[in-house]
N, C-alpha and C positions, 0 to 999 in steps of 0.2 A: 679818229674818223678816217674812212677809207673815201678816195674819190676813184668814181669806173668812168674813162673820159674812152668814148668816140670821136675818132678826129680825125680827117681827112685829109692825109698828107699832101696827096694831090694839088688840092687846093688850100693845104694850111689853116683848115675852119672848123672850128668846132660841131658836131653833128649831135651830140646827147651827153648829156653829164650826170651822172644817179653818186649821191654820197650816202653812205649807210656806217655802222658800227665799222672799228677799225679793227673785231677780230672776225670779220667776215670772210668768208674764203671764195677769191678771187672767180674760183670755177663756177660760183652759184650765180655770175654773171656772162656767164659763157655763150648761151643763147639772146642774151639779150640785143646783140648785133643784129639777128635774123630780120626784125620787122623793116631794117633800114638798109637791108641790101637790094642790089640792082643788077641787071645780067650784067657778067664778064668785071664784076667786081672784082678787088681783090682784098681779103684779110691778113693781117698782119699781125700775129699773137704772138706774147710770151706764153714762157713757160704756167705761170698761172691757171692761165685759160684753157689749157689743153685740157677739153672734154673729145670723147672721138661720139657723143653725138650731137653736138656743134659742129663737128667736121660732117659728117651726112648733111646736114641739111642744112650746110654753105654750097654743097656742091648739087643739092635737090633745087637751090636757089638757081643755077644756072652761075655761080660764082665762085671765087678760089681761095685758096688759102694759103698761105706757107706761114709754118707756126717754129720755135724751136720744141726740142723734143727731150721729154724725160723718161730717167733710169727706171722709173718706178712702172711703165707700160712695157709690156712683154711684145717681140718680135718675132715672127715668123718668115721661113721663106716660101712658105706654102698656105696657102687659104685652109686646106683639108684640117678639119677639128681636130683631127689625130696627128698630126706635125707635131714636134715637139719645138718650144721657146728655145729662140738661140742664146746661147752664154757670147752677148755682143761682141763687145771689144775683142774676145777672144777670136772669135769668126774674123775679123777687122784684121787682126795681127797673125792670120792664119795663111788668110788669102788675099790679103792687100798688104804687104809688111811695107813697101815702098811707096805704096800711093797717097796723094797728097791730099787729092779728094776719091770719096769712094760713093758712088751712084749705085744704090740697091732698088729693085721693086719688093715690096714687102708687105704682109699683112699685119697689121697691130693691135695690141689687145684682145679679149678673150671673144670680140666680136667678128675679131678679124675685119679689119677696116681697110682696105687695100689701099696704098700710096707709097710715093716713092719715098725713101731716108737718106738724104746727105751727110756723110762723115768729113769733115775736114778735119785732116790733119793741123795741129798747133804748134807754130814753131815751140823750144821750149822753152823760151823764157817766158812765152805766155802760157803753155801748160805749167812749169813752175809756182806761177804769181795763183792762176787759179789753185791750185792747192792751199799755196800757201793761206789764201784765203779762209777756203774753204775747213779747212783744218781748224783754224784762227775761230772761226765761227760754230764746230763744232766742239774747240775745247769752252767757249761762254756759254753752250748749254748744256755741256756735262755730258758731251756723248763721243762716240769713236767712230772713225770712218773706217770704212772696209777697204780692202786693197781694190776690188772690184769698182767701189765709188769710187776714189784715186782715180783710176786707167782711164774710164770716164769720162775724167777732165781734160784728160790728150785730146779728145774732138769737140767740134762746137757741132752741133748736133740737129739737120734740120726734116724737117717732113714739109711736102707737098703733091699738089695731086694734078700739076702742071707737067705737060711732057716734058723729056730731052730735046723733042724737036723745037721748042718754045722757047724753055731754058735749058742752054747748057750746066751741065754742075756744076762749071765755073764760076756760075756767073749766078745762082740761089744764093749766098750769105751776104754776094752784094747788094742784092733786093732787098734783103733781110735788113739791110743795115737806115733804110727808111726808119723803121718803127723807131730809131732812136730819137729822132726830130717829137714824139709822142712824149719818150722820157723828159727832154728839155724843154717842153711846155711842161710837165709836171714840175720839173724843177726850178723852174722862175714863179712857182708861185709861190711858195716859201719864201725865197732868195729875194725874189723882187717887190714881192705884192704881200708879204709878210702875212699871208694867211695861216699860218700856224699860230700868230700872237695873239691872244686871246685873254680879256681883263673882264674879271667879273667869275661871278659864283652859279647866279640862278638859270636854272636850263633855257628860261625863256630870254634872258639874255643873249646868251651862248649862242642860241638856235640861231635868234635876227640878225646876229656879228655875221654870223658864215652865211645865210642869206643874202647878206647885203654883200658880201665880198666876192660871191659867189657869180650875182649879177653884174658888179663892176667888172668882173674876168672874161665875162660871156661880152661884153661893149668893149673890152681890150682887143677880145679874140677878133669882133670884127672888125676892128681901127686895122689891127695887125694883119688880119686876111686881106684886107686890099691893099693893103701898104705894099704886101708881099708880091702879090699880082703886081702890081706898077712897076715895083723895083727889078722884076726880073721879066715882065715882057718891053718894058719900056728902060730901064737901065739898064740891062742885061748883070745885073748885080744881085748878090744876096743880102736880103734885109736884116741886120742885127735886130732882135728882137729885145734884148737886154737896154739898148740905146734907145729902140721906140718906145720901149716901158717908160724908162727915166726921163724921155721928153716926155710924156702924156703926164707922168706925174708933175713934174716939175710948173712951179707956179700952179698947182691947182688946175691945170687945167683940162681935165677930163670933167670934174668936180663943177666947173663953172659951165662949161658947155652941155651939161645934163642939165642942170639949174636955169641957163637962159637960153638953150633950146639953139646952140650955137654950133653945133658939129662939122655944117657944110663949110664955116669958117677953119674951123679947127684942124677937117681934113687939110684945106687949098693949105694950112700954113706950114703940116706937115711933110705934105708935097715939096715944096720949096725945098726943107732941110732935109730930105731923102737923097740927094746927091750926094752932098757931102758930111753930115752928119748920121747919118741911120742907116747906111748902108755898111755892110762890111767891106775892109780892105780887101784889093784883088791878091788873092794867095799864087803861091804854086802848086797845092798840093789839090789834086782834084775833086771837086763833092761826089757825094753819092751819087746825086742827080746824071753827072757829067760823067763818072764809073758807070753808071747802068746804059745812059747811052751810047759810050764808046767801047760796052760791052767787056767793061774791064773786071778781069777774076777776082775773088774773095782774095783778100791777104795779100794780092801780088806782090807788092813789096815783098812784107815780111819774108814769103816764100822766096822770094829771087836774093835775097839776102843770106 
């Protein structure tokens, strides 16, 4: 089973959930954001998603995008039909051999879709590991990567159709780095909420199991969206989401406050243990959130290192 979750970083909330077959491909849900955008929106896409006519008509929406970007869309430096496709990386290492990040305007695909392409450079022990992956995963399906995919993997690779004057280049992959808050709600649901375990045979089974776990997820998400609001306009703290899951579990109690209609209790009790329980540790190292506002570049570290 695939699940296609809209979510609203912003505010940490679920906005639309569709599950379908798990060998569905990712892009036949590409448009499906459009009915629930808003002016000066912004989108947030994997590689997956990249349709470029979901990109038109994000930006027909009066709203934005920044997506990462794949090998397999052709590149121009010219809108004109008769331009020829650049051989990328080579261009990249032709007339950037030094630059850490590289800001192109560009047309894409055989539509020629105008926006801009971010290249950053990778330090290389993370283009290493990405090979090494990559490799890794093309020798379990029996295939061979090109030297050209290889090179590739030196940048992390972004499009958008936001100016320089708005964002600097430095400062797109740290935007980019939101949509991960997306992954880690994907990945507590497995981990925490054990939605992959599934006992029984007959489909009509199967179907009401992931129904029902489906809507306890959509009453976690909203315990958790306001938890999260609290914790960081009124603590100034980040909400561990793994710690509110295991108290909401714990004792049954999500289970009982559905049952006897007790949640305004449930919240005040939550409340309470959000100082010192459900919140995470103050760190050193600074979030995304606290990067974008003090305008801090992709990678700094790794680059200054």
């Amino acid at each position: 089973m695939k699940i296609d979750l809209i979510y609203d970083v912003l505010h940490q909330s679920l906005v639309a959930m569709h599950w379908s077959d798990g060998t569905a491909a990712d892009q036949g849900r590409a448009l499906a954001i459009i009915p629930h955008l808003r002016s000066d929106d912004l989108v947030l896409r994997d590689l997956g998603y990249l349709s470029l006519e979901s990109l038109r008509q994000i930006e027909a929406q009066d709203a934005w995008y920044l997506s990462r970007f794949s090998k397999g869309v052709d590149v121009y430096l010219e809108a004109d039909a008769q331009a020829p496709a650049l051989v990328f990386v080579e261009h990249l290492e032709r007339y950037s051999p030094d630059a850490h990040v590289i800001d192109l305007s560009v047309s894409i695909g055989h539509e020629r879709v105008p926006c801009r392409l971010l290249a950053y450079r990778l330090p290389n022990p993370v283009a290493q590991e990405r090979r090494r992956k990559a490799l890794e995963e093309a020798r379990k399906k029996g295939r061979q990567l090109s030297p050209e995919s290889l090179d590739w993997l030196s940048f992390g690779l972004y499009i958008t159709h936001v100016s320089p004057q708005v964002w600097p280049p430095n400062g797109v992959g740290t935007i980019y780095r939101w949509r991960w808050h997306v992954e880690l709600t994907l990945r507590n649901w497995p981990s925490l909420l054990h939605i992959h375990v599934l006992k029984g045979t007959r489909p009509e089974r199967i179907t009401c199991i992931i129904y029902g776990r489906l809507i306890t997820i959509l009453m976690l998400a909203i315990l958790s969206s306001y938890a999260s609001w609290y914790a960081e306009d009124y603590l100034q703290r980040a909400l561990s989401v793994p710690q509110l899951i295991h108290g909401l579990n714990r004792k049954n109690r999500v289970v009982n406050a559905m049952h006897g209609g007790t949640f305004e209790a449930l919240w005040r009790n939550l409340r309470r243990a959000l100082p010192k329980l459900l919140c995470k540790q103050k760190r050193k190292r600074r979030t995304s959130r606290q990067l974008i506002e003090e305008h801090g570049a992709y990678m700094e570290d790794a680059l200054a290192a």
